[in-house]
RODOGU-237552 format. One line per field, with one value per atom (N, C-alpha, C): chain; residue number from 0; atom name; x, z, y; residue in three letters. Coordinates in Angstrom, 1 decimal. Atoms other than C-alpha are relative to their C-alpha. Layout:
BEGIN
kette = c(A / ...) .
nr = c(NUM / ...) .
atom = c(CA / ...) .
x = c(X / ...) .
z = c(Z / ...) .
y = c(Y / ...) .
rest = c(ALA / ...) .
// end
This chain:
BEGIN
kette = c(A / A / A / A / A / A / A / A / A / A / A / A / A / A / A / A / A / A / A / A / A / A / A / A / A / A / A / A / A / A / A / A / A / A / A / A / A / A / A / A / A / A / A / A / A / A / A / A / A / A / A / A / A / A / A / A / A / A / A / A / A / A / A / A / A / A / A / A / A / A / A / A / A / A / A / A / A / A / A / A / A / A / A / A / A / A / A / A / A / A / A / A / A / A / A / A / A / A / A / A / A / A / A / A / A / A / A / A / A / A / A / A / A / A / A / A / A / A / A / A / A / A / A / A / A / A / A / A / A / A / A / A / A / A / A / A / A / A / A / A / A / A / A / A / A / A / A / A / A / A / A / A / A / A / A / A / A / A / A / A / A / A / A / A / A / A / A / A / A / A / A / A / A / A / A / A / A / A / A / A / A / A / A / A / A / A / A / A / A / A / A / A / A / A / A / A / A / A / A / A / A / A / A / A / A / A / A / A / A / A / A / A / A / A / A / A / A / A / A / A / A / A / A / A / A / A / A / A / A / A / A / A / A / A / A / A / A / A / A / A / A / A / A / A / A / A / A / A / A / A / A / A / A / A / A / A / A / A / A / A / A / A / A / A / A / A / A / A / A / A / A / A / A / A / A / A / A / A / A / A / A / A / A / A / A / A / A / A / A / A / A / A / A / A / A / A / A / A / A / A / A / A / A / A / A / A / A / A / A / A / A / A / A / A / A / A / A / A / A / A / A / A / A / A / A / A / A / A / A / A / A / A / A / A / A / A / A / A / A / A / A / A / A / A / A / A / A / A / A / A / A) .
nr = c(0 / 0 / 0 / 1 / 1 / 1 / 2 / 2 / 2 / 3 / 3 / 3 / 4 / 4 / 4 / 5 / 5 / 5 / 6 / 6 / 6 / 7 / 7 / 7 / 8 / 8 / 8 / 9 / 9 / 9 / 10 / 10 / 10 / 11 / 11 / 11 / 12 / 12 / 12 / 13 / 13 / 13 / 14 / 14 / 14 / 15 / 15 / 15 / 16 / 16 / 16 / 17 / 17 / 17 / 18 / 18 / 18 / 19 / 19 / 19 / 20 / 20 / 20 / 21 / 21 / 21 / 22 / 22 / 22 / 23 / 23 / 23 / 24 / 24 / 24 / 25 / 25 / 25 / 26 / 26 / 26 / 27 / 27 / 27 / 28 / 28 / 28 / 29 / 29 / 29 / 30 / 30 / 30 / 31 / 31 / 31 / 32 / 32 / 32 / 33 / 33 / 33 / 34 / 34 / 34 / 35 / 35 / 35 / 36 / 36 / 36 / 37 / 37 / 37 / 38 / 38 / 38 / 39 / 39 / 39 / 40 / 40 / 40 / 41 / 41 / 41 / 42 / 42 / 42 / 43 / 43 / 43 / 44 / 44 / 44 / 45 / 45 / 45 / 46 / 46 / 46 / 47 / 47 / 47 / 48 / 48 / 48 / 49 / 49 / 49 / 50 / 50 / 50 / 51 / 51 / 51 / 52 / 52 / 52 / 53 / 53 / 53 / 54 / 54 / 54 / 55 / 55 / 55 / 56 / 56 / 56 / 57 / 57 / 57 / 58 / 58 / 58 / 59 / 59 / 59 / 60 / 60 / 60 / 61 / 61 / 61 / 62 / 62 / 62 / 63 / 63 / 63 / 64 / 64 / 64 / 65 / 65 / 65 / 66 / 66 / 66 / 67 / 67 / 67 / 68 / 68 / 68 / 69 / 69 / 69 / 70 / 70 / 70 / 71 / 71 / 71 / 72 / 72 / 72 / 73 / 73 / 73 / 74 / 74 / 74 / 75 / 75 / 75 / 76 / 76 / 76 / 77 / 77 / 77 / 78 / 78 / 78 / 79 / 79 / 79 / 80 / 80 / 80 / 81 / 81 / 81 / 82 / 82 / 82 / 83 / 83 / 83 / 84 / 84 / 84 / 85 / 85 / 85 / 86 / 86 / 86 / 87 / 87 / 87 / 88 / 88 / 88 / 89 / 89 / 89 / 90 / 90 / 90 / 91 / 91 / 91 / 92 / 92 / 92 / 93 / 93 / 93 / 94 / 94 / 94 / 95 / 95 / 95 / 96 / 96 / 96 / 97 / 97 / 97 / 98 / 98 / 98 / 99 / 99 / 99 / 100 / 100 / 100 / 101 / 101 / 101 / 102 / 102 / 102 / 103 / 103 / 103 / 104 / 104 / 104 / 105 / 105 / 105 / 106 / 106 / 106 / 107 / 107 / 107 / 108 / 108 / 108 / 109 / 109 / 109 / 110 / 110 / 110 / 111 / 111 / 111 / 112 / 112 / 112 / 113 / 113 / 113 / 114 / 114 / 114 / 115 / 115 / 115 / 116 / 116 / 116) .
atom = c(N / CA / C / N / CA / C / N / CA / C / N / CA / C / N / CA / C / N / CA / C / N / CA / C / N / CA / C / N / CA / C / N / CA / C / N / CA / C / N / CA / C / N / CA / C / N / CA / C / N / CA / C / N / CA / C / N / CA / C / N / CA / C / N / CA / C / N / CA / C / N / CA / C / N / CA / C / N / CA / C / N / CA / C / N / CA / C / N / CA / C / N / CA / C / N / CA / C / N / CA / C / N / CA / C / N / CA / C / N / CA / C / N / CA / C / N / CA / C / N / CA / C / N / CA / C / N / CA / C / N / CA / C / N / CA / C / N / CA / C / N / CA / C / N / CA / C / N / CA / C / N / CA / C / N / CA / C / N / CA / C / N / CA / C / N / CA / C / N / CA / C / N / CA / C / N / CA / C / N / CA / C / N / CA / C / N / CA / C / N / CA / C / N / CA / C / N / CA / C / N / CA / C / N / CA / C / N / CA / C / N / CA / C / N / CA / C / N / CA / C / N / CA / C / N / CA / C / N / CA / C / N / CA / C / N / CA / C / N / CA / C / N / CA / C / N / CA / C / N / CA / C / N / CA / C / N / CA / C / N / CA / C / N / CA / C / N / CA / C / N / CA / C / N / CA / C / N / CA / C / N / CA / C / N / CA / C / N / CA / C / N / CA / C / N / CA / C / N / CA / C / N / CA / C / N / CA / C / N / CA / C / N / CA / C / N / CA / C / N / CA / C / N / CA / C / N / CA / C / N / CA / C / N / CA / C / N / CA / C / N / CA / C / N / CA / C / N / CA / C / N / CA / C / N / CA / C / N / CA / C / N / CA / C / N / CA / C / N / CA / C / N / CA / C / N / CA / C / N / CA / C / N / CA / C / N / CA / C / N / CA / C / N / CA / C / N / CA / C / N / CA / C / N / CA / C / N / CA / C) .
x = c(0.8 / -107.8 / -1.3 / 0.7 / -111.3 / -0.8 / 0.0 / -112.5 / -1.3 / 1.1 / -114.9 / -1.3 / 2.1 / -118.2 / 0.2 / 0.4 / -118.0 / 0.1 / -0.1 / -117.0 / -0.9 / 1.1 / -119.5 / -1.4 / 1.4 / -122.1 / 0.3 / -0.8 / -120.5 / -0.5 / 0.5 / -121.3 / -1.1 / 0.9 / -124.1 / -0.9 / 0.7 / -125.7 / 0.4 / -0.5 / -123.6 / -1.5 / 0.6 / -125.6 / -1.5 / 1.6 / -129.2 / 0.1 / -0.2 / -128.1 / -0.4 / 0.3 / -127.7 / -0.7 / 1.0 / -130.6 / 0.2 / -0.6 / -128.7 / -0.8 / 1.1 / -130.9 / -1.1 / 1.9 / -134.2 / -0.1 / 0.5 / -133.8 / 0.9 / -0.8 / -131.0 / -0.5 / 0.6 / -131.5 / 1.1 / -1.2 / -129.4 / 1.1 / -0.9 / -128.3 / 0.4 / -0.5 / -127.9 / 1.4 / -1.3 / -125.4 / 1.1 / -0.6 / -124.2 / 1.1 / -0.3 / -123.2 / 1.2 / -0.8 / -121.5 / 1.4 / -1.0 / -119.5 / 1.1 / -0.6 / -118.2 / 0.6 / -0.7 / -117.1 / 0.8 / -0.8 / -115.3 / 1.1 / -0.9 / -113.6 / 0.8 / -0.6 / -112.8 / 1.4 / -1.6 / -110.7 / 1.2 / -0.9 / -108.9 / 0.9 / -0.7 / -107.9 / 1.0 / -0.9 / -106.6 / 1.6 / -1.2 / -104.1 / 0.4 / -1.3 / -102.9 / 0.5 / -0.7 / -102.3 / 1.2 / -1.0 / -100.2 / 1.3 / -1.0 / -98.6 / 0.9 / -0.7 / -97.5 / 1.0 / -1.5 / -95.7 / 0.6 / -0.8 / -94.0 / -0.5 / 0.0 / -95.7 / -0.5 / 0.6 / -95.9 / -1.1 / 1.2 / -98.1 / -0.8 / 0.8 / -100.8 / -0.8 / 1.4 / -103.3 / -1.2 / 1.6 / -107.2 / -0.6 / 1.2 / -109.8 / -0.9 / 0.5 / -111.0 / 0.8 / -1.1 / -108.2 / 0.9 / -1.0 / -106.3 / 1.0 / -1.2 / -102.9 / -0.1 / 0.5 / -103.1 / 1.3 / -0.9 / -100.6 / -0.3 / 0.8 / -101.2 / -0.2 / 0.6 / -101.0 / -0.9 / 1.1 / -103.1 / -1.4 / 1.1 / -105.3 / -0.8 / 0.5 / -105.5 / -0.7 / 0.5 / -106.2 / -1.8 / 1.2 / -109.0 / -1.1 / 1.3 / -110.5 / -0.5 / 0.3 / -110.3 / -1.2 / 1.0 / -112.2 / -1.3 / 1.0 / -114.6 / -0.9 / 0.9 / -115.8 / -0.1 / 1.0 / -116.2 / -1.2 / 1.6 / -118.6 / -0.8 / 1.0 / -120.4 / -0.5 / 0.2 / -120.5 / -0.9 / 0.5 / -121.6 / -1.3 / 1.0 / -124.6 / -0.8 / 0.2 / -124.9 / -1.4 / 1.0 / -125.8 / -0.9 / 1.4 / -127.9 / -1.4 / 1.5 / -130.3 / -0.4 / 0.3 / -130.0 / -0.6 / 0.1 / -130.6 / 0.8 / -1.0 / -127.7 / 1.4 / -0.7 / -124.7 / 1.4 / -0.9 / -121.4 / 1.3 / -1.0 / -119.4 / -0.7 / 0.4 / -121.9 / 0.3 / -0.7 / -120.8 / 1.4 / -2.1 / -117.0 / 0.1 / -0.2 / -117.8 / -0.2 / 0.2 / -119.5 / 1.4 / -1.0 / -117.0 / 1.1 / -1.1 / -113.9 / -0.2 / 0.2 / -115.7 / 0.4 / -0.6 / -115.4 / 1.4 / -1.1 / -112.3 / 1.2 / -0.8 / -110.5 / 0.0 / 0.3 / -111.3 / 0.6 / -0.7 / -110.1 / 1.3 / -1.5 / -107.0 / 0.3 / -0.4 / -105.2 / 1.5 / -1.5 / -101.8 / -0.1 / -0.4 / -100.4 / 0.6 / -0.3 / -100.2 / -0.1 / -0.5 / -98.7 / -0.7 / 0.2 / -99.2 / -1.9 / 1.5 / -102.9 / -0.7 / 0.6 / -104.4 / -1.3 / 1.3 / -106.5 / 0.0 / 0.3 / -108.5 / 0.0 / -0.4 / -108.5 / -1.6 / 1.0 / -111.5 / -0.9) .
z = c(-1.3 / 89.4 / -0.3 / -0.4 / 89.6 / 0.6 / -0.8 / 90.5 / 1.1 / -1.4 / 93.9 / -0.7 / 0.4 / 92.3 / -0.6 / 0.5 / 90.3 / 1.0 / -1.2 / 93.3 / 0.9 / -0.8 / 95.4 / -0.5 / 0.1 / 93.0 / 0.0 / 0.0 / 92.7 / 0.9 / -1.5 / 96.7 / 0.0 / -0.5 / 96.2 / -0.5 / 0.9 / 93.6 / 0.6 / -1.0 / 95.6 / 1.0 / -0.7 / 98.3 / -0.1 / 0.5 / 96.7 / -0.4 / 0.7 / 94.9 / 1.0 / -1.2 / 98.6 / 1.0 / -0.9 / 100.1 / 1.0 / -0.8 / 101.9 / 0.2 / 0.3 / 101.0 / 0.4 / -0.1 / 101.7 / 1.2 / -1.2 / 105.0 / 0.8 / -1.0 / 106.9 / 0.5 / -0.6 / 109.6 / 0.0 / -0.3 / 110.2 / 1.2 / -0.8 / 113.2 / 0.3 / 0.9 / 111.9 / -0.9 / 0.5 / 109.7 / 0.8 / -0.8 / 112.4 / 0.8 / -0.6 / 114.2 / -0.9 / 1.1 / 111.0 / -0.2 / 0.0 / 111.0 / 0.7 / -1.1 / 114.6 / -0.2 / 0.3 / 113.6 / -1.0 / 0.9 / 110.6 / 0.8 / -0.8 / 113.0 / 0.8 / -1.2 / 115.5 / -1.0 / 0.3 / 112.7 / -0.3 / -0.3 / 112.0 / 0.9 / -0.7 / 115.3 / 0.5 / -0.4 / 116.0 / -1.3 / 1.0 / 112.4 / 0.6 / -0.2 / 113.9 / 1.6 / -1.4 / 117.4 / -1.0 / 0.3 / 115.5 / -0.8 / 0.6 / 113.3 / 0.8 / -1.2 / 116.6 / 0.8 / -0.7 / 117.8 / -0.9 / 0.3 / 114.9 / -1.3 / 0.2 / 113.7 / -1.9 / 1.7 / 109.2 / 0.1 / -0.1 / 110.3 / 1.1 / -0.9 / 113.0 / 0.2 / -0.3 / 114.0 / 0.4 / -0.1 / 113.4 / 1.4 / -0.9 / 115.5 / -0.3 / 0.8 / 113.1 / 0.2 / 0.3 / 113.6 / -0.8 / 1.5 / 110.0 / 0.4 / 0.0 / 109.8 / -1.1 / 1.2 / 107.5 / 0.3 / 0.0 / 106.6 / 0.5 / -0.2 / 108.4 / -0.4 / 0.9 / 105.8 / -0.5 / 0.5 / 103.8 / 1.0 / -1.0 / 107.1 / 0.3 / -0.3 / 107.5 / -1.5 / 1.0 / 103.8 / -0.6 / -0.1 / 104.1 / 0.8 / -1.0 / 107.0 / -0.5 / 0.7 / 105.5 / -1.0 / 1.5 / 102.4 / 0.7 / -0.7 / 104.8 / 0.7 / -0.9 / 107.0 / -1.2 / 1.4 / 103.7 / -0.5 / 1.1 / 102.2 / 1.2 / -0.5 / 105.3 / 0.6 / -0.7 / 106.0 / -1.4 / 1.0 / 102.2 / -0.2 / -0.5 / 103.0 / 0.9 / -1.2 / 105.8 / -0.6 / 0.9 / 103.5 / -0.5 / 1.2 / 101.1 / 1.5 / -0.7 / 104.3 / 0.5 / -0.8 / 105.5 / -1.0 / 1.3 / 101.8 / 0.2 / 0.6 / 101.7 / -0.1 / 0.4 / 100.0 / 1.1 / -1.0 / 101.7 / 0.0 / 0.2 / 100.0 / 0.5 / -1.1 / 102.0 / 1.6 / -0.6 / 104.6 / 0.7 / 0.1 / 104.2 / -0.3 / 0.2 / 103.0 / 1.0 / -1.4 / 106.4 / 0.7 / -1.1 / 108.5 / -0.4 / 0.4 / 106.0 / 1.0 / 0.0 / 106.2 / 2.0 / -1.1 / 110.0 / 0.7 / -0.1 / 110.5 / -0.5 / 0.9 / 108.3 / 0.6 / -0.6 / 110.3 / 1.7 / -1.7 / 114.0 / 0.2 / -0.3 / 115.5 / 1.4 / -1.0 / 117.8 / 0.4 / 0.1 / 118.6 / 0.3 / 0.2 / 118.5 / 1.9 / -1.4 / 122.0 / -0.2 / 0.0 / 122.3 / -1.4 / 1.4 / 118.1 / 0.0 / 0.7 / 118.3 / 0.0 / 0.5 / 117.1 / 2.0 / -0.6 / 120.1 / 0.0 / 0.5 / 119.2 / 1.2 / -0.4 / 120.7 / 0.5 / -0.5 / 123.2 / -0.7) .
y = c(0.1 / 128.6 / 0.8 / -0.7 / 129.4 / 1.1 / -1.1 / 132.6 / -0.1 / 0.3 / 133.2 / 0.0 / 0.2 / 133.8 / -1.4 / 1.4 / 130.7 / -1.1 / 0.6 / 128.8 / 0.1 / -0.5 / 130.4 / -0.9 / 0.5 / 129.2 / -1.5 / 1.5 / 125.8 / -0.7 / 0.9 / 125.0 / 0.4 / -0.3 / 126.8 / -1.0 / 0.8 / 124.3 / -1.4 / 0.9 / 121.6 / -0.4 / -0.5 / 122.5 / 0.0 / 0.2 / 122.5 / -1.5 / 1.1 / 118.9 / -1.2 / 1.2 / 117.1 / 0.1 / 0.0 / 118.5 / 1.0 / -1.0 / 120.9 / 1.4 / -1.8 / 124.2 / -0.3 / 0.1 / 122.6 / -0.5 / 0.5 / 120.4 / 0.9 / -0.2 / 121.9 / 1.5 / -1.5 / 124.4 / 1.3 / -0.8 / 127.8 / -0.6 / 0.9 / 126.0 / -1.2 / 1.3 / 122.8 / 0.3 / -0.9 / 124.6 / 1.0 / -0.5 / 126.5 / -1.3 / 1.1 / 123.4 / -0.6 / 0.5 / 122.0 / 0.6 / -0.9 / 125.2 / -0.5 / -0.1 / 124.7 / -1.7 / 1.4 / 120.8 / 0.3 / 0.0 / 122.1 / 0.8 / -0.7 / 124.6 / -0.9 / 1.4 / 121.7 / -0.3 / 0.5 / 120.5 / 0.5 / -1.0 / 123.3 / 0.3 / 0.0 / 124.1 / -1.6 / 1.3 / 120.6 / -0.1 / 0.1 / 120.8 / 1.7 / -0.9 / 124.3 / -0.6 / 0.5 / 122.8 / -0.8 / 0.7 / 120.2 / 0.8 / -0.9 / 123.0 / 0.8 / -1.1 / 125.1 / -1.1 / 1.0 / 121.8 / -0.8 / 0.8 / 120.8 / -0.8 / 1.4 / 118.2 / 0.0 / 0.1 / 117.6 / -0.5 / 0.6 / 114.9 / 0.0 / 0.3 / 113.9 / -0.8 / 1.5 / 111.5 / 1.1 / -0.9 / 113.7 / -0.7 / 0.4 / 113.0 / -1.3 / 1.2 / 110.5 / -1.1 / 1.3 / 108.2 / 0.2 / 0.1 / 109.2 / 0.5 / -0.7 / 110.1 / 1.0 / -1.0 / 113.3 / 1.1 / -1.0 / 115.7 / 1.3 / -1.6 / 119.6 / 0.6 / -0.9 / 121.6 / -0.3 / 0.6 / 119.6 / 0.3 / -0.1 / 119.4 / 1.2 / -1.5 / 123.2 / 0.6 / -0.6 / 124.0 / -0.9 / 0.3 / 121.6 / 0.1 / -1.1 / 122.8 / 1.1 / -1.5 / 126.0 / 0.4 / 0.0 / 125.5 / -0.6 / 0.6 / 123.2 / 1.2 / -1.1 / 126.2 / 1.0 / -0.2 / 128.1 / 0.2 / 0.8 / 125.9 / 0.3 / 0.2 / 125.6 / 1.7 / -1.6 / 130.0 / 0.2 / -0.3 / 130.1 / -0.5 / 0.8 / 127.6 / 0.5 / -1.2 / 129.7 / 0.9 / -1.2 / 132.5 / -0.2 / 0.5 / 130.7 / 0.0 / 0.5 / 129.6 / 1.7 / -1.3 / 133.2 / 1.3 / -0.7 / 134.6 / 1.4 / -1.2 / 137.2 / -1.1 / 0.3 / 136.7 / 0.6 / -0.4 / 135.9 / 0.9 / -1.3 / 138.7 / 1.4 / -1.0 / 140.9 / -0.2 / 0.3 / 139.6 / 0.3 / -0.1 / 139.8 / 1.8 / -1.8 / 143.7 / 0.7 / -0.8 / 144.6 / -0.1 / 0.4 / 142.6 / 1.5 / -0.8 / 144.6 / 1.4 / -1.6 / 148.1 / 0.4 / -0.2 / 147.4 / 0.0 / 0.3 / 146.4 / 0.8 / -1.2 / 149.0 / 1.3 / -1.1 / 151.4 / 0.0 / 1.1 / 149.1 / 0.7 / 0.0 / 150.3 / -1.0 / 0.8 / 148.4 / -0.4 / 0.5 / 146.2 / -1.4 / 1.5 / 143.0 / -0.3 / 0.4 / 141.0 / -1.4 / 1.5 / 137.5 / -0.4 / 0.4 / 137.1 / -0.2 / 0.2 / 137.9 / 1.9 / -1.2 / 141.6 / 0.4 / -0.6 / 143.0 / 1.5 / -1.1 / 145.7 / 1.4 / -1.4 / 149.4 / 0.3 / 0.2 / 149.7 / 1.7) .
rest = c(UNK / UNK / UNK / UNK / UNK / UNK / UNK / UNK / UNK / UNK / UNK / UNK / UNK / UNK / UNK / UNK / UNK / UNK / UNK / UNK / UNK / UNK / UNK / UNK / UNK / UNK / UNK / UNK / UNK / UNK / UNK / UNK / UNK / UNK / UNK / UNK / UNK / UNK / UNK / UNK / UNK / UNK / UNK / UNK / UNK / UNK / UNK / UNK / UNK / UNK / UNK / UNK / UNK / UNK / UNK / UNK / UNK / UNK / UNK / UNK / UNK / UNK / UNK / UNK / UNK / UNK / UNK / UNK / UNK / UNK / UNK / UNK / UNK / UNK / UNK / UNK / UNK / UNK / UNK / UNK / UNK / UNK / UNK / UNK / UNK / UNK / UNK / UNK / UNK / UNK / UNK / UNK / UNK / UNK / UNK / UNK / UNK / UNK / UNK / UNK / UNK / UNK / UNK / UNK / UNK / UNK / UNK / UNK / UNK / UNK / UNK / UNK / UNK / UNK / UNK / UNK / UNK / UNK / UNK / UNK / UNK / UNK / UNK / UNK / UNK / UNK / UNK / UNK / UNK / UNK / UNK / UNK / UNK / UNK / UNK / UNK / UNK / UNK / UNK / UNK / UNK / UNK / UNK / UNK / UNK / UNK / UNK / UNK / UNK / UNK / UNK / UNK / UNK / UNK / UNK / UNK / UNK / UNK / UNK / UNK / UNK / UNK / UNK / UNK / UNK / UNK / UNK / UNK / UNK / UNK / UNK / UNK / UNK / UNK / UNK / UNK / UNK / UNK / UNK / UNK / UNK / UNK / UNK / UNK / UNK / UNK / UNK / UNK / UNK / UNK / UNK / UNK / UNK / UNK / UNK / UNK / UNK / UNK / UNK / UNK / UNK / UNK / UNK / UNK / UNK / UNK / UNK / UNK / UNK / UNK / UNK / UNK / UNK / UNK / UNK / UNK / UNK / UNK / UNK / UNK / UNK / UNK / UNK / UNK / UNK / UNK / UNK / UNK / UNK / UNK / UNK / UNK / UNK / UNK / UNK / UNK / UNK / UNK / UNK / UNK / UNK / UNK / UNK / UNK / UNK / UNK / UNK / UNK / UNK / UNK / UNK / UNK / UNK / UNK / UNK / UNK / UNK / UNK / UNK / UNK / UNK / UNK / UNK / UNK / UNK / UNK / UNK / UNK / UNK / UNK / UNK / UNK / UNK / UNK / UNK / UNK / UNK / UNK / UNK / UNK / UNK / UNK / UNK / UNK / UNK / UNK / UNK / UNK / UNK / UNK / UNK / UNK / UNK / UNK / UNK / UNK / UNK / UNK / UNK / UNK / UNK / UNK / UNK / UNK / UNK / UNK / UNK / UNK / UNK / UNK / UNK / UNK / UNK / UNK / UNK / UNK / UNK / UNK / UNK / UNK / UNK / UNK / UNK / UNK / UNK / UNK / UNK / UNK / UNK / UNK / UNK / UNK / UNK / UNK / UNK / UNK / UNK / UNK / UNK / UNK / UNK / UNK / UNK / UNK / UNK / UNK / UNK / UNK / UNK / UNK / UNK) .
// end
């Protein structure tokens, strides 16, 4: 398996290849985000009732896992594109978010973390 920096630069050259770095806006990209999210949430709706498979939004029948691990990697690419238009890197990013979060106390309520005011 490839490790994250090389992958990182991978979408990032990706990313310069399709025009992506030069015309797209931060909210243009922002946007992209929130449709790769869309798909996501629709393969865990299908995962919370069951279902191996589903019918997308596209019409396809697609497997969920599959569905979820490709959203996954989808919002990714488009957070790491993110960065490039915002020029910081998205493991700065991920280090603020951490540094905050590690420090968060809180508890678990109906299987979701809310934090400690």
């Amino acid at each position: 398996m490839k490790q994250f920096n090389e992958l990182e630069q991978n979408v990032i050259e990706w990313g310069a290849e399709k025009g992506i770095l030069t015309k797209a806006t931060p909210l243009a990209q922002c946007n992209k985000t929130k449709e790769e999210f869309h798909e996501l949430e629709e393969a865990v709706n299908a995962q919370n009732s069951g279902f191996i498979t589903f019918i997308n939004s596209k019409g396809n029948k697609v497997n969920t896992k599959d569905e979820i691990i490709d959203a996954i990697g989808d919002i990714t690419v488009t957070l790491i594109l993110q960065c490039e238009l915002q020029g910081i890197k998205f493991t700065e990013c991920l280090e603020s978010a951490y540094n905050v979060i590690s420090k968060r106390t809180g508890k678990m309520i109906n299987g979701q973390f809310v934090k400690d005011k």
